[in-house]
C-alpha positions, 0 to 999 in steps of 0.5 A, a space after each residue: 500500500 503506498 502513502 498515499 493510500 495509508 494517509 486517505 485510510 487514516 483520514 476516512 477513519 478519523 473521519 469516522 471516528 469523530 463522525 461517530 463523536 459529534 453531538 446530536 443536535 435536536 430542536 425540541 418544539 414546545 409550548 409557551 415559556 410560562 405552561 408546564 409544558 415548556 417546563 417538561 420540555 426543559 426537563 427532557 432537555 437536561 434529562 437528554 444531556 446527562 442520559 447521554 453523556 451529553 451526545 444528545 443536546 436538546 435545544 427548546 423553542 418556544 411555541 405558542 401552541 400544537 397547531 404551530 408545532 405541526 405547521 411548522 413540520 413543513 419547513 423544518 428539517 433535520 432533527 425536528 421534535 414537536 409535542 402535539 395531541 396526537 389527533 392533530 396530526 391525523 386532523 392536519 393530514 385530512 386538511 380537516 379542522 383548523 387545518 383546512 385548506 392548509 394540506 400538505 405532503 410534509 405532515 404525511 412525513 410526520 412520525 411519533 417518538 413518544 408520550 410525555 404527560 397527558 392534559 388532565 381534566 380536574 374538576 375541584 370542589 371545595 371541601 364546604 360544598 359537599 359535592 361529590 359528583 358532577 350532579 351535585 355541582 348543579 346551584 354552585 358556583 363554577 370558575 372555568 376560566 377562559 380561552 384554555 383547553 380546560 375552559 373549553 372543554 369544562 363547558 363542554 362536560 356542563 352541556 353534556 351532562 345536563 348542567 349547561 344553565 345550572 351552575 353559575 359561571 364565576 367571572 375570575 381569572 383561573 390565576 385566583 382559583 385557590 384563593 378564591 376558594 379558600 374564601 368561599 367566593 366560588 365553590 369549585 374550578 375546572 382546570 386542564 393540566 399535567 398531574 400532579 396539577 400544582 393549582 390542585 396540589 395547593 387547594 387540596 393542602 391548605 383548603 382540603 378541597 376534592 377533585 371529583 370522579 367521572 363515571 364510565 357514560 361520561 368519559 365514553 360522553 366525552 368522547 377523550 381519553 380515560 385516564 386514572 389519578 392514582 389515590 394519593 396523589 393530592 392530599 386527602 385523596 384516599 380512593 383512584 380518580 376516574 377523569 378524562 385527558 387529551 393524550 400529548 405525544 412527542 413527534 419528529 419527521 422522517 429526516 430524522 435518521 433512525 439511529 438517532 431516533 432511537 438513541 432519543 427513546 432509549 434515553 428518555 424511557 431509561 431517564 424516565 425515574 430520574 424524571 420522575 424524582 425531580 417532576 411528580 408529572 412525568 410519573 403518569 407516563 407509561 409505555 401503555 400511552 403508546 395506544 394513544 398514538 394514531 399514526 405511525 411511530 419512527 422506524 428507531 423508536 419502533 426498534 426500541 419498543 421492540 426491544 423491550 417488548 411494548 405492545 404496538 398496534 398495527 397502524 404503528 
């Protein structure tokens, strides 16, 4: 072999080697700087770096919502990850919804990684209003707030369930819900979040407030998915809690390469129980969310869920 040769074979596997060393680079879409979901997004962040050994360097973006998450998909590039409701992605390929007449070939590119902390509907009551039910809300004063996912869908429940008229709507900003009340001004708030919901932590602590159960009509009425809060989650919560959510899935594209798609799972999934002693939210999440995911899932995500034996169903 002559010099030439020996140096281009040691420069290809130098090449190789810091090929083989360079940081992944991922761009991690969320939600506003002030949500508990850009929050969650900084913590898969950190939990990236340090699972990885800092190969994997998530840099958060801001967003100002799931609709703009899955727009943004058809511009974007290389290793994009976006959290969305799951549904949106089927919405976004029909061109249904808020994405009618904005169609387009990239959402059909989009691919599923995996779940983080679902929006949980939590319906408070305070402890001097007695209710124990959705019935019993009926005459009570109700803060449902306003323009959020947990504002629209609170009424939503109340038109179902045969309230809509029947309970007065307090006009207070959903920031007050836990000092309202404390002082008797409303009896209870509804409100959209990952739990453990730190605005229901607080009211079950300092006023012993409840949050209520739906029964198995009313989640199928609802038309979301159920979801369990373990007892024990909030203070004086002896029994399981039966509620409804809007299952919150983290995306990327097909320009990811598989490698890295699954080096991102793996080391999320491994990296989960660390999550979970820093945030109590990431605790909810488990490998059975993966049936809340309608489309297909990355082909190196699907390899890791192979590995560790998760069901999938055939549309992944």
């Amino acid at each position: 072999m002559n010099l030439f040769k020996i140096l281009t074979s040691a420069l290809l596997f130098l090449g190789a080697v810091s090929a083989a060393n360079a940081d992944t680079k991922i761009t991690y879409k969320s939600a506003k700087s002030t949500s508990s979901y850009y929050q969650m997004a900084v913590e898969i962040a950190e939990a990236m770096k340090k699972g990885s050994a800092g190969e994997i360097i998530v840099t958060v973006e801001e967003s100002q919502g799931s609709v703009q998450n899955v727009m943004e998909a058809i511009g974007r590039t290389n290793n994009y990850v976006f959290t969305t409701p799951p549904v949106l992605i089927k919405l976004a390929r029909d061109g249904k919804a808020m994405f009618k007449d904005k169609s387009n070939p990239r959402f059909n590119e989009v691919r599923a990684l995996f779940p983080i902390p679902s929006l949980t509907m939590h319906f408070v009551m305070s402890k001097s209003s007695g209710v124990k039910d959705f019935a019993g809300m009926e005459g009570k004063t109700i803060l449902l707030g306003k323009g959020s996912f947990g504002a629209r869908e609170g009424e939503k429940y109340l038109k179902l369930f045969g309230l809509e008229g029947k309970v007065k709507l307090a006009e207070v900003e959903l920031s007050n819900a836990v000092p309202a009340l404390k002082n008797g001004q409303i009896d209870g708030f509804v409100t959209a979040g990952s739990f453990p919901a730190p605005n229901v932590i607080e009211a079950a602590a300092s006023a012993g407030a409840k949050v209520i159960s739906l029964n198995d009509e009313q989640v199928k009425a609802s038309k979301r998915t159920r979801l369990v809060i373990p007892s024990g989650t909030y203070a004086g919560q002896a029994d399981d809690i039966v509620t409804t959510s809007l299952p919150v899935i983290a995306f990327t594209t097909t320009d990811m390469d598989d490698e890295t798609a699954y080096n991102l799972t793996k080391t999320y999934w491994e990296n989960k129980g660390a999550l979970g002693e820093a945030a109590k939210w990431w605790n909810g999440v488990s490998l059975d969310m993966l049936s809340n995911i309608l489309t297909d899932i990355h082909p190196g995500a699907k390899r890791y869920y192979k590995e560790v034996g998760a069901s999938l169903a055939e549309h992944h």
